[in-house]
MIDOSE-1310 file (N, C-alpha, C; in nm, 2 decimals, decimal comma, always signed):
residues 255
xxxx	+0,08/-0,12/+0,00/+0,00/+0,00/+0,00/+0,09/+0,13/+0,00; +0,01/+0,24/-0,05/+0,11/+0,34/-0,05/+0,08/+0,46/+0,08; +0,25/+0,49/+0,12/+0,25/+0,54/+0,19/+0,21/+0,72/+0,23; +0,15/+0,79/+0,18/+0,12/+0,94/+0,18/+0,12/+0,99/+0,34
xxxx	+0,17/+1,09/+0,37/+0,17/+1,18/+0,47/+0,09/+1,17/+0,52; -0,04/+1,17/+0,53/-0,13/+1,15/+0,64/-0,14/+1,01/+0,66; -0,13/+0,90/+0,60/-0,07/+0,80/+0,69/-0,02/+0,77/+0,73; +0,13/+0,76/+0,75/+0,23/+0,80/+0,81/+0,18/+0,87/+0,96
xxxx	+0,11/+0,93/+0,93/+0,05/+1,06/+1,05/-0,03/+0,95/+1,16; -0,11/+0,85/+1,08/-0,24/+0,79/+1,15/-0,13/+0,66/+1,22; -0,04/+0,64/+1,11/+0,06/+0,50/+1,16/+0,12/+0,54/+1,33; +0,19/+0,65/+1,27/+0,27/+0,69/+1,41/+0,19/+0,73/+1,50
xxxx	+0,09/+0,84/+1,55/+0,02/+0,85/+1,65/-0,04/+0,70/+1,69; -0,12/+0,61/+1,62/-0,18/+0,49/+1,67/-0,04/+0,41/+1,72; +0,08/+0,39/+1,65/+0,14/+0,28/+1,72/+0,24/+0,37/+1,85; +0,22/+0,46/+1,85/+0,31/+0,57/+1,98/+0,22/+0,51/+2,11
xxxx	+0,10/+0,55/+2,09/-0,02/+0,53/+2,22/+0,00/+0,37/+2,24; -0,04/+0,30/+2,12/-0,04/+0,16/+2,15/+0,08/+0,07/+2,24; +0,19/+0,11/+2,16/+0,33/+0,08/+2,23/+0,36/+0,15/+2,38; +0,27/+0,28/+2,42/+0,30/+0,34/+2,50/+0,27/+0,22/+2,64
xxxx	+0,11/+0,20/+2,55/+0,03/+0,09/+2,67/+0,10/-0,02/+2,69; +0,14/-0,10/+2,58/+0,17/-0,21/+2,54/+0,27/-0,24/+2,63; +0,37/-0,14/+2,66/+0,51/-0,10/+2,74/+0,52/-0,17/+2,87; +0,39/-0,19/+2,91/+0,38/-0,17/+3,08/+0,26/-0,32/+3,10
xxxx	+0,14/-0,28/+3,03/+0,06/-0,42/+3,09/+0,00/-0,49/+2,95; +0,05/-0,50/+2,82/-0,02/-0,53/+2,74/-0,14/-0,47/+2,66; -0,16/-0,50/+2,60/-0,32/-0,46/+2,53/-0,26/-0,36/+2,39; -0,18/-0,33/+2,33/-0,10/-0,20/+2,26/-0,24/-0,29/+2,12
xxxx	-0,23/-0,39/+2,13/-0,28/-0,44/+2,03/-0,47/-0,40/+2,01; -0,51/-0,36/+2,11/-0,62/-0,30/+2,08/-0,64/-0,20/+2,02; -0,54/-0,13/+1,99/-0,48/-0,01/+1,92/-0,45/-0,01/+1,78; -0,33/-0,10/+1,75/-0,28/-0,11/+1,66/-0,32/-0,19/+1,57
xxxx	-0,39/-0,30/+1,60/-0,44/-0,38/+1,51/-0,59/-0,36/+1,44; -0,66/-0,25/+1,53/-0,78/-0,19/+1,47/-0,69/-0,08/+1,37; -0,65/-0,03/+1,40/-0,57/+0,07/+1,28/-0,53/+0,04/+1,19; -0,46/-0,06/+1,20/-0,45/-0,12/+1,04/-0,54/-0,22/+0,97
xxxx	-0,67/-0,23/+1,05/-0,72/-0,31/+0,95/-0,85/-0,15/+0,90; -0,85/-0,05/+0,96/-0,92/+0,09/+0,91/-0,87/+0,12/+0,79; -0,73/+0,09/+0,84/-0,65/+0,11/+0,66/-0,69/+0,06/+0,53; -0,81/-0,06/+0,57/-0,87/-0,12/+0,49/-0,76/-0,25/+0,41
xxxx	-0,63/-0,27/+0,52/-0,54/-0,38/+0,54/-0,68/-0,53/+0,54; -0,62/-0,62/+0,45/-0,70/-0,77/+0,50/-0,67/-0,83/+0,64; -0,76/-0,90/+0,68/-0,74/-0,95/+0,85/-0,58/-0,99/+0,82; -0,57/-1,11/+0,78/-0,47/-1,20/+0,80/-0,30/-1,13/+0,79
xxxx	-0,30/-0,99/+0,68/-0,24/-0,93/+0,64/-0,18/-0,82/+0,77; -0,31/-0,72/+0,84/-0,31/-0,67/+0,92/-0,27/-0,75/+1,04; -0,26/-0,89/+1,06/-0,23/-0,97/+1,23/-0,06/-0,99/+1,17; -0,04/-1,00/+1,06/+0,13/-1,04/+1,00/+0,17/-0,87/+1,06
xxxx	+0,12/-0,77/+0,97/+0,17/-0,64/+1,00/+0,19/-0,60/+1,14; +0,14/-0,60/+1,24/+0,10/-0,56/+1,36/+0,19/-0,64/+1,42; +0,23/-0,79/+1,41/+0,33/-0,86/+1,52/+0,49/-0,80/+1,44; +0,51/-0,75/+1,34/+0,63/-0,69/+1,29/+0,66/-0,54/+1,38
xxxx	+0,53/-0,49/+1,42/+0,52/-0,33/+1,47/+0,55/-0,41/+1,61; +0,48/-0,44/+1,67/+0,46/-0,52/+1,77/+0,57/-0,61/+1,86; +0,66/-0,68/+1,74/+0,79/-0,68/+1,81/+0,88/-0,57/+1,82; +0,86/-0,49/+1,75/+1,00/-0,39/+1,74/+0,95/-0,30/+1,90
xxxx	+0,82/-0,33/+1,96/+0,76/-0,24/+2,08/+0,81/-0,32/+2,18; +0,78/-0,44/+2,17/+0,79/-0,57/+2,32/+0,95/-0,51/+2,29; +1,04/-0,53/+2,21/+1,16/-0,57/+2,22/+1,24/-0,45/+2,24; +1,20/-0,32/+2,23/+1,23/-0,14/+2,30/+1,23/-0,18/+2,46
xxxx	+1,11/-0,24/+2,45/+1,01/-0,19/+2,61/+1,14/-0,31/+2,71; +1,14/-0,43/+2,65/+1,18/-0,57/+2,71/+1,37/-0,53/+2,74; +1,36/-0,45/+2,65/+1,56/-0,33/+2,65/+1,52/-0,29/+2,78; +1,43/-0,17/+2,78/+1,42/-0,10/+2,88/+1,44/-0,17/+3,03
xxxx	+1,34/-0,25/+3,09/+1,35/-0,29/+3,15/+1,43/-0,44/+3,23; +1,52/-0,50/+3,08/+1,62/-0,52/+3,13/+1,74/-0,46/+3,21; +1,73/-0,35/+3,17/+1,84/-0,27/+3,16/+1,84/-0,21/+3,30; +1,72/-0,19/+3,31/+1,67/-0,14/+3,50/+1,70/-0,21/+3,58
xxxx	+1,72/-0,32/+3,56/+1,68/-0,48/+3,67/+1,59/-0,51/+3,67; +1,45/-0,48/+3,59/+1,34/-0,48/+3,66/+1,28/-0,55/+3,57; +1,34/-0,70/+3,58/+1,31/-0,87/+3,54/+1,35/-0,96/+3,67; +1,32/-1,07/+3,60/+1,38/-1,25/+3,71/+1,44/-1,27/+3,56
xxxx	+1,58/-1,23/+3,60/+1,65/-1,31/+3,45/+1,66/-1,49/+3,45; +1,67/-1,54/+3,59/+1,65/-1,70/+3,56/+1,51/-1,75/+3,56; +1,44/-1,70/+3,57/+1,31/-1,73/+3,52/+1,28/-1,74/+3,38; +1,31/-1,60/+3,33/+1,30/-1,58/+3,16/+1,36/-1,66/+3,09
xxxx	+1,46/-1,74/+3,15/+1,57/-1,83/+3,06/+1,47/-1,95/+3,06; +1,46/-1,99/+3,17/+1,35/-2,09/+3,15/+1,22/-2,08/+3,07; +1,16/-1,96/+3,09/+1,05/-1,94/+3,01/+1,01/-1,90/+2,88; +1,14/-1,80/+2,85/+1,10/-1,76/+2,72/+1,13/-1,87/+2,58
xxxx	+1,21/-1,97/+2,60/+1,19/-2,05/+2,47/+0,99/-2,13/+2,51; +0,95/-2,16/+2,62/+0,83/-2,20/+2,62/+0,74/-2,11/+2,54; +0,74/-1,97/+2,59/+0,69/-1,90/+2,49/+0,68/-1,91/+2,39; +0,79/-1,89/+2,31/+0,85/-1,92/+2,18/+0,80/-2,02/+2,08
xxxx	+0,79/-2,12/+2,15/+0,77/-2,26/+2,09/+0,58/-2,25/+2,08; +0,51/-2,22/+2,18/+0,37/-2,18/+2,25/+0,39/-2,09/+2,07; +0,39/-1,96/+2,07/+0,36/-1,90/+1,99/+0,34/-1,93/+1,84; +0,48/-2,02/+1,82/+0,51/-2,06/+1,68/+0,41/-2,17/+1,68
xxxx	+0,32/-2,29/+1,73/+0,23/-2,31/+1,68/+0,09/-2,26/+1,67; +0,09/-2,17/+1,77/-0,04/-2,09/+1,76/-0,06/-2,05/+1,56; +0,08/-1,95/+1,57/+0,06/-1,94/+1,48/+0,01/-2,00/+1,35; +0,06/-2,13/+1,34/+0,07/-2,20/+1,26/-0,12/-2,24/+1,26
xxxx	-0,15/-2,23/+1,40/-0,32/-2,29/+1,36/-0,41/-2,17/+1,34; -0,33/-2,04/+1,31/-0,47/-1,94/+1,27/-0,51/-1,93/+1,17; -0,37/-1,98/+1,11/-0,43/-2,02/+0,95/-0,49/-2,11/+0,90; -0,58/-2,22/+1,00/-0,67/-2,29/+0,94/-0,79/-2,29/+1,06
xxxx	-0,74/-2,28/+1,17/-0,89/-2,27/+1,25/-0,94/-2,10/+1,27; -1,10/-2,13/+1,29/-1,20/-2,01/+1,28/-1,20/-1,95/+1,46; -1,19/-1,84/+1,48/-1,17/-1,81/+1,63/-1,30/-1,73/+1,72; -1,35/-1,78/+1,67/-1,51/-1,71/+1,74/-1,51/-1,80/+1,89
xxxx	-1,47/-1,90/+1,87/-1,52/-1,98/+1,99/-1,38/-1,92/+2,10; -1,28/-1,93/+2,06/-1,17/-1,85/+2,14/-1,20/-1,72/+2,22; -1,26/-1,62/+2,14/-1,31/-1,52/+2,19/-1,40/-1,55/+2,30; -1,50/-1,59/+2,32/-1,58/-1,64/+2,41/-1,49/-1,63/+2,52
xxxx	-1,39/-1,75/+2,53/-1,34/-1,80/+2,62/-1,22/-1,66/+2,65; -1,16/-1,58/+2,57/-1,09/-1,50/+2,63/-1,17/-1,36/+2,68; -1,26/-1,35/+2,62/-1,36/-1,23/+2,70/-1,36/-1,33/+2,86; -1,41/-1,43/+2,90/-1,43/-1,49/+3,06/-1,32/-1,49/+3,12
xxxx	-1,18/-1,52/+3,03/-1,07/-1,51/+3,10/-1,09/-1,36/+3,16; -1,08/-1,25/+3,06/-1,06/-1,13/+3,08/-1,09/-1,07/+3,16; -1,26/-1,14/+3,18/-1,34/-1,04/+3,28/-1,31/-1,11/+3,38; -1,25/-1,23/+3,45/-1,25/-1,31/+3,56/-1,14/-1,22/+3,64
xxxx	-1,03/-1,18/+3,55/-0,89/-1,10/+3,59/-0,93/-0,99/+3,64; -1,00/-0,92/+3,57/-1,08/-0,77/+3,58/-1,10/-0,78/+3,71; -1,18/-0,87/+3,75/-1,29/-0,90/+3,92/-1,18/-0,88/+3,99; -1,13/-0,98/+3,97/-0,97/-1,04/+4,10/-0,91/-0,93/+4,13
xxxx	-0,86/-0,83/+4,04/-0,81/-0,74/+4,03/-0,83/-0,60/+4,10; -0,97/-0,62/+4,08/-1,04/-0,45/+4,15/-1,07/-0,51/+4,28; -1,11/-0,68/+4,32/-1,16/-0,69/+4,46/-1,05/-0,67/+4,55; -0,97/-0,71/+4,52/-0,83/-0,74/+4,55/-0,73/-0,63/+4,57
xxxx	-0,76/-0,51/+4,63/-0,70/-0,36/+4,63/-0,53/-0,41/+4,66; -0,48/-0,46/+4,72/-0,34/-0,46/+4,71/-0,30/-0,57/+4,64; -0,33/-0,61/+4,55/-0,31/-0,72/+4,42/-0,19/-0,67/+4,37; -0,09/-0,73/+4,37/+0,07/-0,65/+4,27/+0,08/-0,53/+4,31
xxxx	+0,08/-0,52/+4,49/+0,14/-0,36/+4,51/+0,28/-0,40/+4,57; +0,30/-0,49/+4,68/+0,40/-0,54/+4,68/+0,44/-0,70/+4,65; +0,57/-0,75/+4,65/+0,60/-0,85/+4,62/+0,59/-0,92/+4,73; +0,58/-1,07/+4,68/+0,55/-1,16/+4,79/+0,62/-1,31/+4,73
xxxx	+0,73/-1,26/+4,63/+0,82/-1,38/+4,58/+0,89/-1,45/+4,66; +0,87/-1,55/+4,66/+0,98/-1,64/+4,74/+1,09/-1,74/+4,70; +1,05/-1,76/+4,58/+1,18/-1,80/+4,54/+1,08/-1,91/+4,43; +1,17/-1,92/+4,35/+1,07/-2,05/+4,22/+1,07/-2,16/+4,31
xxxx	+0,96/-2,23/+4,28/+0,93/-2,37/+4,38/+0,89/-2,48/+4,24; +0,88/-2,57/+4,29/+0,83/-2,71/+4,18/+0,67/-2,67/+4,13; +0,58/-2,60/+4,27/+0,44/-2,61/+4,22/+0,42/-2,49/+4,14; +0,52/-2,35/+4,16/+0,50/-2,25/+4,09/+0,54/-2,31/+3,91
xxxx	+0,63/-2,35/+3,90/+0,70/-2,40/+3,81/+0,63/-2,46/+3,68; +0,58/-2,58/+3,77/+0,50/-2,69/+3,76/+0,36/-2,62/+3,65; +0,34/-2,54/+3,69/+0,19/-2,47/+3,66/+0,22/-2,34/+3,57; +0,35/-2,26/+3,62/+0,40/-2,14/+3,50/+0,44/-2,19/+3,39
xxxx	+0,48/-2,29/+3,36/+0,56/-2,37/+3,18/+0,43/-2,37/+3,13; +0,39/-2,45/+3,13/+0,23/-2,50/+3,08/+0,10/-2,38/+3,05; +0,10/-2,31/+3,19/+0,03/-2,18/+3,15/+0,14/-2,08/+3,07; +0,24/-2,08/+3,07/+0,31/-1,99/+2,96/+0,31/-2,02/+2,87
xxxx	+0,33/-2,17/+2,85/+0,30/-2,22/+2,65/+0,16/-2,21/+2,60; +0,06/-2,19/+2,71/-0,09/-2,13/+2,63/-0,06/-2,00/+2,60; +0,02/-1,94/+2,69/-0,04/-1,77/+2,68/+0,05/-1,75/+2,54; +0,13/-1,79/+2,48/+0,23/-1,81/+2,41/+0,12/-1,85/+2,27
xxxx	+0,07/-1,95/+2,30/+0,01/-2,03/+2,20/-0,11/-1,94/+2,15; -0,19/-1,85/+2,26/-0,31/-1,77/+2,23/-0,22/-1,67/+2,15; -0,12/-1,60/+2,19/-0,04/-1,50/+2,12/-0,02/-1,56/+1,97; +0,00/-1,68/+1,95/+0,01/-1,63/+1,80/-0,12/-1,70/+1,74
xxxx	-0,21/-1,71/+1,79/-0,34/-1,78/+1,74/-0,42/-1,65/+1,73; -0,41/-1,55/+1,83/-0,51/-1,46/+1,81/-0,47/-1,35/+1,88; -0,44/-1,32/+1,98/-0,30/-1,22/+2,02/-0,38/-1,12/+2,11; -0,54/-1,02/+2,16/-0,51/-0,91/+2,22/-0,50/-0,97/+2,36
xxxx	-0,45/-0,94/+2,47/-0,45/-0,94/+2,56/-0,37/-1,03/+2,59; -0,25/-1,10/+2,56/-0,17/-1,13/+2,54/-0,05/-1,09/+2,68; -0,04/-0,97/+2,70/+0,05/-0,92/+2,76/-0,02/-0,93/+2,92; -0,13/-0,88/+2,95/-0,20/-0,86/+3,02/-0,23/-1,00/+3,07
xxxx	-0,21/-1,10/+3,04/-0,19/-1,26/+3,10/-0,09/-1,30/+3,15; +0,02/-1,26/+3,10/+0,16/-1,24/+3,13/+0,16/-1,18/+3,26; +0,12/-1,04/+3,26/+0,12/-0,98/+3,38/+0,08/-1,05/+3,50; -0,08/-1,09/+3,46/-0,15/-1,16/+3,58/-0,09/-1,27/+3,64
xxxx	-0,01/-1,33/+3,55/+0,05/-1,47/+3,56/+0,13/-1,49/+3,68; +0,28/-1,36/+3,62/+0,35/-1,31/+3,71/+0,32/-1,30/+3,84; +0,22/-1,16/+3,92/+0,18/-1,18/+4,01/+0,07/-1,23/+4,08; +0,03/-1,34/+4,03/-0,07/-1,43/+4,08/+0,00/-1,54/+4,12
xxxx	+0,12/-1,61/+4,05/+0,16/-1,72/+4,05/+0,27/-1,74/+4,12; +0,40/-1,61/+4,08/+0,51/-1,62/+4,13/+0,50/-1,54/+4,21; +0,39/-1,42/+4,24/+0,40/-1,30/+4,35/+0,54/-1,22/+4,32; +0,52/-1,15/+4,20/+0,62/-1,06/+4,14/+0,51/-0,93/+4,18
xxxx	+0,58/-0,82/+4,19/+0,49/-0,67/+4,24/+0,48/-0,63/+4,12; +0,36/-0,54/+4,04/+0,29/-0,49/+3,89/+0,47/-0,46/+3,82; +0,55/-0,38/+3,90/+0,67/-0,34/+3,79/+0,74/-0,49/+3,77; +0,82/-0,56/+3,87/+0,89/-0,66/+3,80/+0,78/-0,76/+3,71
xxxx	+0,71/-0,78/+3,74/+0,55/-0,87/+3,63/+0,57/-0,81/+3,56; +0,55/-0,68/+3,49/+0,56/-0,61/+3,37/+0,69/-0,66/+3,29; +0,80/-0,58/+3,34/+0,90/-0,62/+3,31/+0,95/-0,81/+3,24; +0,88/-0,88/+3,35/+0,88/-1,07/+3,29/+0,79/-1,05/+3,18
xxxx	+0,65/-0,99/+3,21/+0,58/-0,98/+3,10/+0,61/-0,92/+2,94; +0,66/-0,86/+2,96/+0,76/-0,78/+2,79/+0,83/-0,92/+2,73; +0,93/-0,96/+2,86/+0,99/-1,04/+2,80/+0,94/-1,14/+2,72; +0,86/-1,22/+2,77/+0,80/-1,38/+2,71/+0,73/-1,30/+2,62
xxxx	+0,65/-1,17/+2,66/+0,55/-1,15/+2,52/+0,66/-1,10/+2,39; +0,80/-1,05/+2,39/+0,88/-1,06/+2,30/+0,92/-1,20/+2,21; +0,89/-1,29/+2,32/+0,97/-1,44/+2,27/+0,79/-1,47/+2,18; +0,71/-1,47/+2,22/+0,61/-1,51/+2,13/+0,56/-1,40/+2,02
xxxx	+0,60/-1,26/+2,04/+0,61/-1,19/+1,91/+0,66/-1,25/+1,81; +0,81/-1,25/+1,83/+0,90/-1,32/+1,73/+0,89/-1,43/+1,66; +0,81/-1,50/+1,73/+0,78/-1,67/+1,71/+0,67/-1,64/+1,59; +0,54/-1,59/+1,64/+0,45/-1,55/+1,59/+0,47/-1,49/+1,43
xxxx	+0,56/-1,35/+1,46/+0,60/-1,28/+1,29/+0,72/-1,41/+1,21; +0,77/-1,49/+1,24/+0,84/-1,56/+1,19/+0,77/-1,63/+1,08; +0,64/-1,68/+1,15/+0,53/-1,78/+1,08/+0,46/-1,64/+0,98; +0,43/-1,59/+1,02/+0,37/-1,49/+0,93/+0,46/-1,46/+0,82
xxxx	+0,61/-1,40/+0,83/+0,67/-1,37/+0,71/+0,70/-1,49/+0,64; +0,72/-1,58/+0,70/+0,70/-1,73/+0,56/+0,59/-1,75/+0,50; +0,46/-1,70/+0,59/+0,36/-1,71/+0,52/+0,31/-1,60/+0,40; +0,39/-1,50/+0,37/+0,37/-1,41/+0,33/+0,23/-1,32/+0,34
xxxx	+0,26/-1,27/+0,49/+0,14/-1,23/+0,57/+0,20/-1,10/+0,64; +0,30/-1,00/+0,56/+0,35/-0,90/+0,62/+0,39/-0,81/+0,51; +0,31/-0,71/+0,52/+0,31/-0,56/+0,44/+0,48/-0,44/+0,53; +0,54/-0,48/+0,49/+0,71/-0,45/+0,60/+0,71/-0,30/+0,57
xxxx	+0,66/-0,21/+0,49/+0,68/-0,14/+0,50/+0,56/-0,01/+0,60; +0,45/-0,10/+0,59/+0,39/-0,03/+0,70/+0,41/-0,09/+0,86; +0,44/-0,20/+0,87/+0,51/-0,25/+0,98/+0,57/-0,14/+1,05; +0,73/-0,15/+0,97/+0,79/-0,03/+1,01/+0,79/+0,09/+1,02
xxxx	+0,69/+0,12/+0,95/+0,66/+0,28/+0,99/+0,59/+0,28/+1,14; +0,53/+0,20/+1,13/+0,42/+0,20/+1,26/+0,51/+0,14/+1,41; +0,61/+0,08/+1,36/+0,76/+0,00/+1,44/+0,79/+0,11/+1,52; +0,82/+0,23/+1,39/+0,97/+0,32/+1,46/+0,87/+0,40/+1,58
xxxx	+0,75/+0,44/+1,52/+0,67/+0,50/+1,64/+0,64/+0,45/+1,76; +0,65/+0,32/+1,73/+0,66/+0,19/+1,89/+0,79/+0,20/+1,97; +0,89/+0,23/+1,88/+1,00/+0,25/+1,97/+1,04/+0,37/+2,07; +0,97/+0,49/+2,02/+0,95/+0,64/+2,10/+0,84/+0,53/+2,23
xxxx	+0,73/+0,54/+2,20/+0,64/+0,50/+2,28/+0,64/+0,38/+2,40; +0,69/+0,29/+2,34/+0,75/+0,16/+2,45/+0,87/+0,24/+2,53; +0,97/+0,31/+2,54/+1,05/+0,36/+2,55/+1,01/+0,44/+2,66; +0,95/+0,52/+2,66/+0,87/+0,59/+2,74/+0,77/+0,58/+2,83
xxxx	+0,71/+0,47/+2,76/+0,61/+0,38/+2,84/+0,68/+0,31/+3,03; +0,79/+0,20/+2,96/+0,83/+0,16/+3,03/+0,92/+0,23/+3,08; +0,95/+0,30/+3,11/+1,02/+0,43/+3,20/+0,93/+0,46/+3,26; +0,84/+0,56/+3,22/+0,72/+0,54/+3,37/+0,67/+0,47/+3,47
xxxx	+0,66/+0,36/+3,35/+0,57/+0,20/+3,48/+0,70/+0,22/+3,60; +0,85/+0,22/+3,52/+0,96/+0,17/+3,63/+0,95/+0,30/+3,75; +0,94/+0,43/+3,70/+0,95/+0,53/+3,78/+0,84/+0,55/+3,88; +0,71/+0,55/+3,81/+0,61/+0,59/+3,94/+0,56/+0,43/+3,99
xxxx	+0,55/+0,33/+3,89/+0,56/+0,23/+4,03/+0,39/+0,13/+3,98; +0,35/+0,03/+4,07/+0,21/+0,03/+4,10/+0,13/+0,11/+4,11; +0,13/+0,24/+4,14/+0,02/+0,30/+4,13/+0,00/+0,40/+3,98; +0,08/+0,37/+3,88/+0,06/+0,35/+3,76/+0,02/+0,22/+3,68
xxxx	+0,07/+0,14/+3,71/+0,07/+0,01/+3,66/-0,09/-0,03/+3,67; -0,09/-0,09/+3,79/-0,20/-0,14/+3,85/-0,33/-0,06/+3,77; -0,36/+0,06/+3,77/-0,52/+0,15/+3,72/-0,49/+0,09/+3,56; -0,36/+0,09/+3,48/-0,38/+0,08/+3,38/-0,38/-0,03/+3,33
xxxx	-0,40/-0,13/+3,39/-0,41/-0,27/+3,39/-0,59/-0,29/+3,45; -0,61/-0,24/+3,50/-0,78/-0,22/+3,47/-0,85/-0,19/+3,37; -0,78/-0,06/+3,35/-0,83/-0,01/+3,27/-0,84/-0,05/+3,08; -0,72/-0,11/+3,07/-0,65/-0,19/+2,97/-0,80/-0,29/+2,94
xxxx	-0,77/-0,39/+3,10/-0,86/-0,52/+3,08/-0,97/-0,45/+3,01; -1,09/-0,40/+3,09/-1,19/-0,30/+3,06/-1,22/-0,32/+2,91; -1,12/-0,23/+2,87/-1,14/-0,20/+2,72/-1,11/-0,27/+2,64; -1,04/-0,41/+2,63/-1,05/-0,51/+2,56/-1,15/-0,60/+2,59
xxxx	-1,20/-0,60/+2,72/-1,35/-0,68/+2,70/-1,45/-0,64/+2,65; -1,42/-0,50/+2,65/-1,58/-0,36/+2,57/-1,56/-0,42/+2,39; -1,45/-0,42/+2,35/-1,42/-0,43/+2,21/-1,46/-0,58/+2,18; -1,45/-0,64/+2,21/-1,43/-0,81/+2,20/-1,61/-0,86/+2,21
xxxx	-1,65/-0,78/+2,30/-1,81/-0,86/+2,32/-1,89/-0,74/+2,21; -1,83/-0,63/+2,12/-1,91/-0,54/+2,06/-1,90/-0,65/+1,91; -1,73/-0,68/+1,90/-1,73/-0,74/+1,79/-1,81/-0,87/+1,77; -1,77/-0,92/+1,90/-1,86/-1,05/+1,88/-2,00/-1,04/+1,87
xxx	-2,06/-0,93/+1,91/-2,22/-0,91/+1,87/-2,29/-0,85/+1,74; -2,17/-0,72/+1,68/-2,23/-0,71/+1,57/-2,13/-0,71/+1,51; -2,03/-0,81/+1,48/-1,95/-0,85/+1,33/-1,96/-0,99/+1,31
């Protein structure tokens, strides 16, 4: 497609906001992936385009907050090829199964997190890690190769499972969760656009335009989450959930 100045315009402002969110709890994709298919981009074409935008955000944001400390680097070693592996068959099955029935089930996941979340007032304000155990373990691999596997099957909310994962499971506080969160959702980015660009399922040049604006955005993003803490994180992780279950049960009703 051709690129003119005011696209460009619509690329960058949509993937700056998207990546901004994306940075910290996930969801960038409620953003970016309605914007490119406004573009009047095809579905399949638009989910190839957006994990190209999409890694170049996870993988700014996942810099950032390596770079802070503010990961479990022996965790990630262990987890992110699960990821990886989780994603690269997802992908491989969006191209033949229909996802209506998925939706269902990730709108109930979504709204179940949502509840827990708001009943739950000090949920990921502090840590309560104790160290990886067999049962945490045991139950993180397995729930990470789905979260992995939904990412490249159908992808929003994606990040925002990650998060919850983190501190539900291993009792990581909203910033270090964030921070594990970028990472695996990078390892299943990658996984994900790999299958897409053999599939020839990636428009690279709007990718990248919509990329370089994810890089300002994630950038910035995750500097914040790290600087003011949970009580950034946490509202926008509400808020996030929120709005991808508003989107998800509108589509499911009238499309």
């Amino acid at each position: 497609m051709d690129l003119d100045v005011t696209t460009i315009l619509f690329l960058a402002f949509f993937g700056f906001v998207a990546a901004f969110i994306d940075s910290t709890v996930g969801g960038g994709g409620l953003i970016s992936l309605p914007a490119l298919l406004g573009l009047g981009i095809p579905p399949y074409l638009a989910l190839g385009t957006n994990k190209l935008a999409g890694t170049i955000s996870s993988a700014t944001s996942s810099f950032t907050f390596i770079r802070m400390g503010k990961y479990d680097k022996k965790l990630m070693i262990l987890l992110f090829p699960v990821s990886l592996i989780g994603a690269y068959l997802g992908a491989k099955t969006v191209l033949f199964v229909p996802q209506e029935v998925l939706k269902v089930l990730v709108i109930v996941m979504m709204a179940a997190i949502f509840v827990y979340t708001l009943i739950n007032k000090r949920f990921g304000e502090q840590s309560s890690y104790k160290g990886l155990t067999t049962f945490s373990l045991g139950l993180g691999i397995p729930l990470t190769f789905l979260i992995g596997f939904y990412d490249g099957f159908f992808g929003p909310g994606t990040g925002s499972f990650f998060v919850f994962l983190m501190v539900l499971l291993f009792g990581y506080d909203f910033v270090i969760a964030a921070g594990n969160g970028r990472i695996l959702n990078l390892a299943s980015n990658i996984a994900a656009l790999f299958v897409f660009i053999v599939e020839g399922k990636v428009i690279f040049l709007t990718g990248l335009t919509m990329g370089l604006a994810m890089l300002l955005g994630a950038t910035l993003g995750a500097r914040l989450a790290i600087k003011t803490g949970v009580r950034y994180v946490r509202p926008l992780f509400l808020l996030v959930s929120i709005g991808l279950m508003t989107k998800m049960i509108y589509e499911l009703i009238f499309t």
